[in-house]
N, C-alpha and C positions, 0 to 999 in steps of 0.2 A: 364292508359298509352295507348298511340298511337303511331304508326311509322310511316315516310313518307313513307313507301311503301303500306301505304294506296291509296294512290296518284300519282303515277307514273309519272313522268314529264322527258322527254327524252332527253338526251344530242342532243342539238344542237339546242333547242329550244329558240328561240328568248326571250331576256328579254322582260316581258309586255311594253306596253308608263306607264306612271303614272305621277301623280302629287300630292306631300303629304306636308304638311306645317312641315317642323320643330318646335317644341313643347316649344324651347328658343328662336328663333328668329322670327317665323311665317315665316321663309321663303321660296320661295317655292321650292321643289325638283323635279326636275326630270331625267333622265337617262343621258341627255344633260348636268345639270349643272354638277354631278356629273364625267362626264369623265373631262369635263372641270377643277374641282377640284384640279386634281394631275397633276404633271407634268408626261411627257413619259406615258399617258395612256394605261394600258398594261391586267386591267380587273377590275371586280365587285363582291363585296363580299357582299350579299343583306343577311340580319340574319333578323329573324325573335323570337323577346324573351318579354320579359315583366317582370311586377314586383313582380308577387306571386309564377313565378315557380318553386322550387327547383331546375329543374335542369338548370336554367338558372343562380339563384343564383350561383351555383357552381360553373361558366365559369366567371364569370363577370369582377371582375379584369383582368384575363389573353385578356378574349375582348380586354380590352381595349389595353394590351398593342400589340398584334397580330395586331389591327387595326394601330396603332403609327409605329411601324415596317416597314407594308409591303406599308404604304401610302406614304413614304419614295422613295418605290422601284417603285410607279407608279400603284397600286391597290387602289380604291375609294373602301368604305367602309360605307355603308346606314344600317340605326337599323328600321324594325317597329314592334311595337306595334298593332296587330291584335285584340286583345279581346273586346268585348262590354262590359260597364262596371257597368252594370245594377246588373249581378250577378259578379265579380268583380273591386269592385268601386277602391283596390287597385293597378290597371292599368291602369288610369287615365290620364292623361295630368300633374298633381300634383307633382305626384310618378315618372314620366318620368323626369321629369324638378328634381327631387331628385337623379334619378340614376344619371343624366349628370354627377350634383353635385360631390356625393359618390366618384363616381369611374370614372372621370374624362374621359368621352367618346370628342374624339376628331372629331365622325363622326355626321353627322346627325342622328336624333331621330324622328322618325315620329309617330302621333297615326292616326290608321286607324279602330276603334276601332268603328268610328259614322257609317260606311256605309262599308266596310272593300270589298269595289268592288278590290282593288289593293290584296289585301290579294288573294282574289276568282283568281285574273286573274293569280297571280304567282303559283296559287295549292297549298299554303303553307296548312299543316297538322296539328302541335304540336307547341308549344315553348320549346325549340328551334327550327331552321331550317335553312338549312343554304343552300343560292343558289351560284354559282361562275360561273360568265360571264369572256369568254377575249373581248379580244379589239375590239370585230366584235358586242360584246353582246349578244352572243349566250352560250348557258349553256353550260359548261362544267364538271360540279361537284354539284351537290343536295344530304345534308344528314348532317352528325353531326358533331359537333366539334374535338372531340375528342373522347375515349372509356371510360373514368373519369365517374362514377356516383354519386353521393351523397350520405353519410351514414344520417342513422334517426339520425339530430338533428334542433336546434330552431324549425321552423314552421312545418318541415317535420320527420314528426313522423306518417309513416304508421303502421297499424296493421297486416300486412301481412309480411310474411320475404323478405326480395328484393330480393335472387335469384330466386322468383317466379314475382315481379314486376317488373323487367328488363328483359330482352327475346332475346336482341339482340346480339349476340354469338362477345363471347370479350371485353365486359365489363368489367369495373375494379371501385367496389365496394369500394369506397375508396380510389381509387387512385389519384396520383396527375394528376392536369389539364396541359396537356402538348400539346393539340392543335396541334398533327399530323398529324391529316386530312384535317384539315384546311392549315394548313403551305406546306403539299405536294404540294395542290393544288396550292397556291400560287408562292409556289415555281416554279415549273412549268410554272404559266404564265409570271413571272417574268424572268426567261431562254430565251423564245421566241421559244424556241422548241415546233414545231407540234407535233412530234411522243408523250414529255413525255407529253403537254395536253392533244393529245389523249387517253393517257391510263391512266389517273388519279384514280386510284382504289377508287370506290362508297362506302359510308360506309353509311347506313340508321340510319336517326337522331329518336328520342324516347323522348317523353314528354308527357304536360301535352298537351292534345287535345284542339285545338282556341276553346273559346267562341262565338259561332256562334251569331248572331242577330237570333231572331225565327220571321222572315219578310214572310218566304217562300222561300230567296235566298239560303238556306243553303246547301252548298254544297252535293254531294251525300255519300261522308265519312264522315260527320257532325257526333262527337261522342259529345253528349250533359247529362248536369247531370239532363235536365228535363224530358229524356229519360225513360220510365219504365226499371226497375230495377237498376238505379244510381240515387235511393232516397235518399242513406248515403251518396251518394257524394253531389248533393244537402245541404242536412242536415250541412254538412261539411263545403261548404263554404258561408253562411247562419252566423255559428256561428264564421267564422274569420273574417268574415262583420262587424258584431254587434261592435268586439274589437276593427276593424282596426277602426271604424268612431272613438271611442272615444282615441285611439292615433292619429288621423288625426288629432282632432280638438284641442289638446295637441301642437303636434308640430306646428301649426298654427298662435296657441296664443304666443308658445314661439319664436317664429321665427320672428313674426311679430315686437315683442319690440327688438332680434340680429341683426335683419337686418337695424337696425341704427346706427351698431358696424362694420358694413360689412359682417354679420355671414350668408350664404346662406343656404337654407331649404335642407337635405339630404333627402334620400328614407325610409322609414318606414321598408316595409316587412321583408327583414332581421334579423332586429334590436331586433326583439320581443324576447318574454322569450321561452324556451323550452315550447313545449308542444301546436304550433299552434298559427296564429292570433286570 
């Protein structure tokens, strides 16, 4: 686990420029088209998640519908996919074009995953993360969705007890996903009140650490599993690799003959049986 207070990114700080392809339509994003999006453009909710992370699984429906809500109220709402996908291949372009599917994301999806310079320029940390711009584009709120954490089951079954793998004070082990820190903040920009923007209370987001590329670019809180002593983690996703290729190539086959029925390809990681990809 990591926290974005690894990385400290200060309110008021300018969103990056960017330009990232949508992953279903190839088309292209950037901060411009995005305000352009909604009507009464009033800010930006840039998340940062993928498809192996537990704790991102755990948010994912609620995403979506927190994103449907508040695009509504005049909030654009951008997803990227930061990991290179060399050590995990189930964060993909594949697996993205599956969550849209799944759980029905109404925002843009971007993988940034080949050169992940947008990833580098915003400071993102972990999957999740979660940035919120108002209408100038300037930060107002960097950290986590909610205090909801996942209990061990499907793929997330660690060996350690979670009150030692969670750290960030207010956590709820199990709790339902109720996107309070998210919805304040929105909240907020949606009012048009300066004072409650300005005080939008910071909650530091906690995840699995991005998949850096090992170019040289890597950032200087680069928490990596080729790292001496995160050989089990290594080890670990090595062997949900091996599984996830042979249900990749499963639902591939079967999807290829539904999808003349209309049936479109869902996300995998999820899906699996207890006990890991």
């Amino acid at each position: 686990m990591i926290g974005s207070n690894a990385n400290d990114v200060p309110r008021g700080t300018p969103c990056p420029d960017f330009g990232l392809r949508r992953v279903d339509t190839g088309e292209v994003v950037k901060p411009s088209t995005l305000k352009a999006g909604v009507d009464n453009f009033k800010g930006l909710v840039v998340m940062f998640i993928c498809n192996h992370c537990p704790m991102v699984g755990n948010l994912r429906p609620m995403i979506s519908v927190i994103a449907e809500t508040y695009m509504e109220d005049g909030i654009a709402f951008l997803a990227i996919q930061p990991n290179e996908t060399s050590l995990t291949p189930m964060n993909g372009p594949t697996e993205m074009k599956g969550e849209i599917v799944t759980f029905n994301y109404t925002f843009p999806y971007c993988f940034d995953g080949d050169d992940q310079s947008t990833s580098r320029a915003f400071g993102a940390v972990c999957t999740p993360d979660f940035f919120v711009y108002d209408a100038q584009l300037k930060l107002v709120y960097r950290g986590d969705f909610d205090g909801s954490r996942p209990t061990p089951q499907g793929q997330f079954t660690p060996k350690i007890p979670m009150e030692k793998m969670f750290v960030t004070p207010g956590i709820r082990i199990g709790g339902a996903v109720d996107a309070r820190y998210i919805r304040a903040a929105c909240d907020a920009l949606v009012s048009g009140d300066a004072k409650a923007i300005a005080s939008i209370p910071e909650h530091p987001s906690e995840g699995c650490g991005i998949k850096w590329l090992r170019n040289g670019k890597e950032p200087s809180y680069s928490c990596s599993e080729y790292d001496k002593g995160s050989e089990h983690l290594l080890k670990m996703h090595l062997a949900w690799n091996k599984r996830y290729r042979w249900w990749a190539l499963g639902y591939d086959v079967l999807y290829f003959f539904l999808g003349f029925f209309g049936f479109k390809r869902p996300c995998i990681a999820n899906q699996l049986s207890p006990g890991g990809i």
